[in-house]
C-alpha positions as CSV (number, residue, x, y, z in Angstrom):
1,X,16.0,9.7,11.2
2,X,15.4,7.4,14.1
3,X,15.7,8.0,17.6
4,X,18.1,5.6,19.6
5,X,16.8,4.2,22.7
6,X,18.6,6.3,24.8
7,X,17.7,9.3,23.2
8,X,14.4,8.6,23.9
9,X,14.9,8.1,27.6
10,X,16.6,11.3,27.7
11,X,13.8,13.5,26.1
12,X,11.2,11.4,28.6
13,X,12.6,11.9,31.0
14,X,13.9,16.0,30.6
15,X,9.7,17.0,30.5
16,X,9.2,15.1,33.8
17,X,9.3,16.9,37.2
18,X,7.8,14.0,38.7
19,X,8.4,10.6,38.6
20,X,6.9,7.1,39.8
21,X,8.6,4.9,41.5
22,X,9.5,2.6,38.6
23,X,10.4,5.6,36.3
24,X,12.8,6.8,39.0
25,X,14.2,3.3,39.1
26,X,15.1,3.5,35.7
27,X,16.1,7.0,36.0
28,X,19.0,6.1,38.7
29,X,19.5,2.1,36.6
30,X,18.9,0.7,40.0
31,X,15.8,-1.5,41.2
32,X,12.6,-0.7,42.4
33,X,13.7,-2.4,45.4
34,X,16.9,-0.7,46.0
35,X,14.9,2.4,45.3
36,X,13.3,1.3,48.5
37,X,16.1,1.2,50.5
38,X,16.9,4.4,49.8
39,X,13.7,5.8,50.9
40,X,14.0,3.5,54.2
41,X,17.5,5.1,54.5
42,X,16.1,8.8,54.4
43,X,18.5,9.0,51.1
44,X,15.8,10.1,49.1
45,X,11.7,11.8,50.1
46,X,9.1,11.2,48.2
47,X,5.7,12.5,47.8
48,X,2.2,11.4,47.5
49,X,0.4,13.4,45.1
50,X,-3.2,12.4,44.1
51,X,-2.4,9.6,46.9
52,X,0.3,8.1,44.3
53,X,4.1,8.0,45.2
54,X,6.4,10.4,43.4
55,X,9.8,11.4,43.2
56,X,10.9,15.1,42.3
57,X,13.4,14.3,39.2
58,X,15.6,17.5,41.0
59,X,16.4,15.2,44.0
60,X,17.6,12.5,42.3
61,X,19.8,14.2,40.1
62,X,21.0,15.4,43.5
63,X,21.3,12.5,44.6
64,X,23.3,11.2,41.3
65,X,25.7,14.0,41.9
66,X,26.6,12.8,45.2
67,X,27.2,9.9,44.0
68,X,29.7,11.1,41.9
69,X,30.9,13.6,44.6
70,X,31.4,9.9,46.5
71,X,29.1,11.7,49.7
72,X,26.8,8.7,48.9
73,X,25.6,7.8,52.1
């Protein structure tokens, strides 16, 4: 049995707590850039851990949700 592609995005991504910026990219489907923006908006806080940028996985399925909600900002 072989895994899909998207099967295997989904098990990556379910272990992760936290995420790099280009993982959380992917994790949204939007660019690193617009990832960006929605730092500079205060839309989404990431940390620095070990000095390297993170994203808590929690707050961007948080952030999905909204979207859905349509209380995007």
């Amino acid at each position: 049995m072989s895994l899909k592609s998207s099967d295997f995005n989904n098990s990556f991504f379910e272990n992760l707590i936290w995420l790099t910026a280009n993982e959380a990219a992917e994790y949204l489907r939007i660019s690193v850039e617009n990832l960006r923006v929605k730092v500079h908006r205060g839309q989404l806080k990431p940390k620095y851990l070990n000095g390297k940028l993170r994203f808590r996985r929690s707050e961007l399925d948080d952030l999905l949700e909204s979207s859905v909600k349509g209380d995007f900002k």
